[in-house]
N, C-alpha and C positions, 0 to 999 in steps of 0.2 A: 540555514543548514537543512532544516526538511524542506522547506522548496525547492531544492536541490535533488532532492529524491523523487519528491513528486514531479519533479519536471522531467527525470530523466523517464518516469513510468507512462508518462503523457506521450512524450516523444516514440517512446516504442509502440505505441498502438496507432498512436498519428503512422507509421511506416510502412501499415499494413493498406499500404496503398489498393486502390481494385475494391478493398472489403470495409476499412473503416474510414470514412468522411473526411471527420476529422474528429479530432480530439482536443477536449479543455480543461484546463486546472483552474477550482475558482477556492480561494482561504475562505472559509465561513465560522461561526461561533463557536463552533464545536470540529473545527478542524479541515481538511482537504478533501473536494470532490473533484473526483476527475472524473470525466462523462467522455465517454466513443459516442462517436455516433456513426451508426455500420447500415452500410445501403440493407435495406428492408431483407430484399433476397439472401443474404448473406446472414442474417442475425441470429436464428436456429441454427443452421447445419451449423455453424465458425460459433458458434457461443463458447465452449467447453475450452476449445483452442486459444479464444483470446483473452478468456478467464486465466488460463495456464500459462500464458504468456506475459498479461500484466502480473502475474505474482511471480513470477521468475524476475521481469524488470524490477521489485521491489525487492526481492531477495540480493540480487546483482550491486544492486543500487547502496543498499544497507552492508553490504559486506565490502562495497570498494571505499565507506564514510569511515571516513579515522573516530565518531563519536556519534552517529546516529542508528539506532540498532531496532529489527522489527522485533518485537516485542513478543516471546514465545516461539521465538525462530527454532530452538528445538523440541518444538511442540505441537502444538496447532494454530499458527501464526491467523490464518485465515477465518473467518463469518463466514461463508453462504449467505447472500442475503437474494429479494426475488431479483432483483435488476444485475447483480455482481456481488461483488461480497465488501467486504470490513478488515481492516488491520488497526492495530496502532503502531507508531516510534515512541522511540523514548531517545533521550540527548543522556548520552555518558560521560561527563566531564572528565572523570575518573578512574580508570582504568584499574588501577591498584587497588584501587576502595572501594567497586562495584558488588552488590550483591548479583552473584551470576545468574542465582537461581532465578531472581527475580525478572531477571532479562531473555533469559532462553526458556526456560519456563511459564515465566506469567504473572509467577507469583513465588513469595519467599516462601524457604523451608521455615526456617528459625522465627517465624511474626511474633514480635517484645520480644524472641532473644537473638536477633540478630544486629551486628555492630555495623555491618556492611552497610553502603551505600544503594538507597532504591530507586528505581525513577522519577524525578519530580518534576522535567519538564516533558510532557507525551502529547500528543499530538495523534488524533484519528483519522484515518486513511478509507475512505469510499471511492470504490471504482464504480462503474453503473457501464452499462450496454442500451444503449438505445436507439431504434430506428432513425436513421437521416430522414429529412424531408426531402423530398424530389424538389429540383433548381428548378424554374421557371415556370411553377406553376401559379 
């Protein structure tokens, strides 16, 4: 299920033909790196752009998943970090038994007194921007 997201956020900067190389999704220990890699000349001015565009694909991505949801979606879903930023998922089994706050928030109102359902499987989302190397040298 979250490879499914991450692949669709990989696809959308892979698209950025002319400006991003390409683009890879690798599963690690601690969750999904996806890495651009954006011709050199391009990586300043286009940074901002392809920042705002991966987390629109991660937004899009999470709102078309019948049970994968980014985690503070009505909050500050996003990190900043130096290369791109940071999200998490979380997997909703439960729809009817979800604690919402936990999911669009971040975090629960009610912590020990809430009955609700919180997220127990999540999953960490790194995007990164980084220089391509020049072919044939």
């Amino acid at each position: 299920k979250f490879s499914e997201v991450v692949e669709s956020v990989r696809a959308s900067l892979e698209r950025r033909a002319g400006i991003v190389a390409c683009a890879e999704a690798k599963q690690g220990a601690r969750g999904w790196t996806i890495t651009a890699y954006v011709q050199p000349k391009a990586l300043k001015p286009c940074r901002d752009q392809l920042l705002a565009l991966a987390q629109q694909a991660l937004r899009d991505a999470t709102n078309s998943s019948n049970s994968i949801y980014l985690l503070g979606y009505g909050a500050t879903p996003f990190t900043l970090m130096p290369l791109g930023f940071g999200a998490a998922l979380a997997d909703m089994p439960d729809k009817s038994a979800a604690c919402w706050a936990s999911f669009s928030k971040g975090f629960c109102d009610k912590p020990g007194a809430c009955c609700r359902q919180h997220p127990t499987c999540q999953v960490g989302v790194n995007v990164m921007l980084k220089p391509a190397r020049p072919r044939g040298r």
